[in-house]
ZAMARGU-4260 file (C-alpha; in steps of 0.2 Angstrom, whole numbers, plus 5000, padded with zeros to 4 digits):
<rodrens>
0) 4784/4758/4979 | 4778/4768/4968 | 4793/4781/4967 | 4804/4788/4952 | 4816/4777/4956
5) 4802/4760/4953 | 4795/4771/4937 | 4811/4772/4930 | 4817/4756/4930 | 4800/4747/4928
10) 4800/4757/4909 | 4816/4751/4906 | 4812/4734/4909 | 4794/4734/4902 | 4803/4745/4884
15) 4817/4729/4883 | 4804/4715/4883 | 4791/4725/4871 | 4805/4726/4858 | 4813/4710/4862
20) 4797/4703/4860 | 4795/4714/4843 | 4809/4706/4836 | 4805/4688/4839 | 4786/4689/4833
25) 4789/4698/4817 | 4798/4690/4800 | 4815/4694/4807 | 4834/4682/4807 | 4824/4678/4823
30) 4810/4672/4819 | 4818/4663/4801 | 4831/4655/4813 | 4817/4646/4825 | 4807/4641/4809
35) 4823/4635/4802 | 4827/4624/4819 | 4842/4636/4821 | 4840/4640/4839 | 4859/4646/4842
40) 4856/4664/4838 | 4838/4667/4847 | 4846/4660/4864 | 4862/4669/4861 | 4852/4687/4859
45) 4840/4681/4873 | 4856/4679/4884 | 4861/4695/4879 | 4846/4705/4883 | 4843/4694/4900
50) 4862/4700/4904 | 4858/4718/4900 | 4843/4718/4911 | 4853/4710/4926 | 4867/4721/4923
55) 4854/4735/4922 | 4848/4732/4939 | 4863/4729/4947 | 4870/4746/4943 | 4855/4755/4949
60) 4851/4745/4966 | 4868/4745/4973 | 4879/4756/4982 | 4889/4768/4973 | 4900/4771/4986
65) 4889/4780/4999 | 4900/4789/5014 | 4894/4783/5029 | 4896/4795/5046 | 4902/4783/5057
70) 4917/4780/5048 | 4923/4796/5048 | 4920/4802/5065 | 4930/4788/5070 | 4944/4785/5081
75) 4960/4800/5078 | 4971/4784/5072 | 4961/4779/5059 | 4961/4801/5051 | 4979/4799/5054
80) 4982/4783/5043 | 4972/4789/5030 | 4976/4807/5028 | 4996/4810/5025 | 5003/4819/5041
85) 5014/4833/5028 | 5005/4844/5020 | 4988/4839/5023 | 4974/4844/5011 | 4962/4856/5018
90) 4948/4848/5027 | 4932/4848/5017 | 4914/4848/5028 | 4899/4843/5019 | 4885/4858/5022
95) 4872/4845/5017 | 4875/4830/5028 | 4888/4840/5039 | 4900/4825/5037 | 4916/4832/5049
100) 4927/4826/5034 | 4923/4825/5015 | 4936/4812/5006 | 4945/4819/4991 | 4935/4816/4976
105) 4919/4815/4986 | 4903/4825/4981 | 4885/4826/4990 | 4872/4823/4977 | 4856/4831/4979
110) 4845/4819/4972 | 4851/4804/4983 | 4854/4817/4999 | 4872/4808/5002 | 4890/4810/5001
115) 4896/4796/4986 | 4915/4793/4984 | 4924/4798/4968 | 4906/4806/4963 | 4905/4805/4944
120) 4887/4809/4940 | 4870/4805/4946 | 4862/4794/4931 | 4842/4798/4929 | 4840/4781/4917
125) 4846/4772/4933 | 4839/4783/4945 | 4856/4780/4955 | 4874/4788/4959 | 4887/4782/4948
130) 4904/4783/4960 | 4918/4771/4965 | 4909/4755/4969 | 4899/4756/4953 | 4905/4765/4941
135) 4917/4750/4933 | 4900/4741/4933 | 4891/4756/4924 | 4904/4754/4910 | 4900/4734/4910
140) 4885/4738/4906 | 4884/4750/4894 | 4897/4737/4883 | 4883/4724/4885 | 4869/4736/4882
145) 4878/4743/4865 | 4880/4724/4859 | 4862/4721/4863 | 4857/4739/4853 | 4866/4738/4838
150) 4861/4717/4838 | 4844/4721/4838 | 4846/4735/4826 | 4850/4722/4815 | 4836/4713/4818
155) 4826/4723/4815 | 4831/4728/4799 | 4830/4711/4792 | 4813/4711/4795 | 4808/4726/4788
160) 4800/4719/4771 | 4795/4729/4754 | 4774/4731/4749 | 4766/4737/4733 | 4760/4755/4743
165) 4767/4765/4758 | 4748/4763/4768 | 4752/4746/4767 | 4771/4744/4770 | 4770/4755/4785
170) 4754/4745/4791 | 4766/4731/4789 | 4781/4736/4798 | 4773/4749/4810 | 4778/4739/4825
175) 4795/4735/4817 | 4797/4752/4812 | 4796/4760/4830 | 4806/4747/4837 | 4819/4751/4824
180) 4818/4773/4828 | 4819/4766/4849 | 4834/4754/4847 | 4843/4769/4837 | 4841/4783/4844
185) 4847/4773/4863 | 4862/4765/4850 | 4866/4784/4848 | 4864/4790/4865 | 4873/4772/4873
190) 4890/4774/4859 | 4891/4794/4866 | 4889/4790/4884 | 4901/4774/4884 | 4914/4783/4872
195) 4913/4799/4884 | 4918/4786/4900 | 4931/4776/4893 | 4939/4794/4887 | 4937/4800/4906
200) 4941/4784/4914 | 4958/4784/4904 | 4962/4800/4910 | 4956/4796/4929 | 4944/4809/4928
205) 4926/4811/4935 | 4912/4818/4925 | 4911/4832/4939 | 4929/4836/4939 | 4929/4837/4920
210) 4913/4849/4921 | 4915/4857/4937 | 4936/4859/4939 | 4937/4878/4943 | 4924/4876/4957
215) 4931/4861/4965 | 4945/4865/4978 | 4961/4851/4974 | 4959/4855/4953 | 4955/4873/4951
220) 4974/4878/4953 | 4983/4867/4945 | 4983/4870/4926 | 4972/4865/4911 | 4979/4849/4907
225) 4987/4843/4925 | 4979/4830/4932 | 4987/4825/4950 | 4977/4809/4947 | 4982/4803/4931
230) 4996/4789/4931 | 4995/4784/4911 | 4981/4777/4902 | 4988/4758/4905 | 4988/4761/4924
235) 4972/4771/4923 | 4963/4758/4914 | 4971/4744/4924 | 4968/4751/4941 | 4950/4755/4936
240) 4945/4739/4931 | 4955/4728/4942 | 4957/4738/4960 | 4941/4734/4971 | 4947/4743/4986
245) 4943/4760/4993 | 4957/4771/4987 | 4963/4785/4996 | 4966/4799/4986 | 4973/4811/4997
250) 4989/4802/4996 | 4989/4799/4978 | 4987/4818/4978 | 5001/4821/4989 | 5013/4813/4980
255) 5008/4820/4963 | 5010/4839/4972 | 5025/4833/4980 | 5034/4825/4960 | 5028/4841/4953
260) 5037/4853/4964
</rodrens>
């Protein structure tokens, strides 16, 4: 129970509450608006935060697309219809959990001791694999977890009120103060981390393929700016977002050696 994984994700949850709270007790829009009777905007950041939570923990318990065994040592039919018969791709065996085939885009991470389809990174703050089944919904919630961010960083600096000394206005606002130094430095770190994804996504690039493309088989000899993955950023973005299927990459691949020749 008590694991990294539980550690991780209890600190997340206890740090958004502390500052949520932070926010509501202190003389903020928040706490103006409930004095006021205007309950609109407390229930609409409540919402927000309560989505970033779920969202939160719905990336980090679910399956990122794990690569189970049994449905690759399965019948020779089933190789055959997902593997083009001309000009195969090399097959790839995982040396970890010796998996007899490794599908294109695949990657065994270390930390979670399984194969994970279209592998993009293993994520510490979730302490899970980001990868096909997940990764659209890591984006979702790094668009909610921005809004909340920079709505609380707003917040929060509506509260901050002026005093006749600096002992007593950082008395004053100590609690507010931190809050405020939390909230930005995770706006700062959320706007890189979402503006990096949405770049890659575009592109139909992994996070490993873009780090690791010289070492990885099906990339390192096609040139700088060749992707055999990339359709357009329309159709990168459209088929991210809207395709829920398992997609089979080696066809994909096939055909995008076969246009270039």
């Amino acid at each position: 129970m008590f694991r990294t994984g539980f550690l991780v994700r209890a600190t997340h949850t206890l740090l958004t509450w502390v500052i949520t709270l932070t926010l509501f007790l202190h003389n903020t829009d928040l706490r103006r608006c409930e004095e006021e009777g205007e309950l609109l905007l407390p229930i609409l950041f409540f919402v927000v935060v309560v989505l970033s939570v779920l969202l939160y923990f719905a990336v980090s318990l679910m399956d990122p697309g794990f690569v189970l065994s049994d449905t690759l040592k399965g019948s020779s039919e089933e190789m055959e219809s997902m593997i083009p018969e001309a000009a195969p791709p090399r097959l790839r065996r995982c040396g970890y959990c010796l998996l007899q085939q490794q599908p294109m885009r695949a990657k065994h991470c270390q930390t979670c001791k399984r194969c994970v389809r279209r592998f993009d990174h293993h994520c510490p703050w979730i302490e899970n694999c980001v990868g096909e089944r997940n990764h659209r919904w890591f984006i979702v919630y790094l668009l909610v977890q921005l809004l909340a961010l920079l709505w609380a960083l707003h917040i929060a600096l509506s509260g901050v009120s002026p005093s006749a000394s600096w002992e007593t206005w950082f008395r004053s606002n100590g609690f507010l103060l931190a809050a405020l130094g939390l909230v930005g430095v995770f706006s700062v770190v959320v706007v890189l981390l979402l503006g990096c994804h949405l770049y890659l996504v575009s592109i139909n690039c992994t996070t490993w393929e873009f780090m690791s493309r010289h070492r990885i088989s099906y990339l390192k000899n096609c040139g700088d700016e060749e992707n055999p993955f990339d359709r357009g950023v329309l159709c990168n973005l459209l088929d991210f977002f809207c395709i829920c299927r398992t997609v089979v990459w080696e066809k994909m691949y096939q055909r995008s050696s076969q246009s270039s020749v």
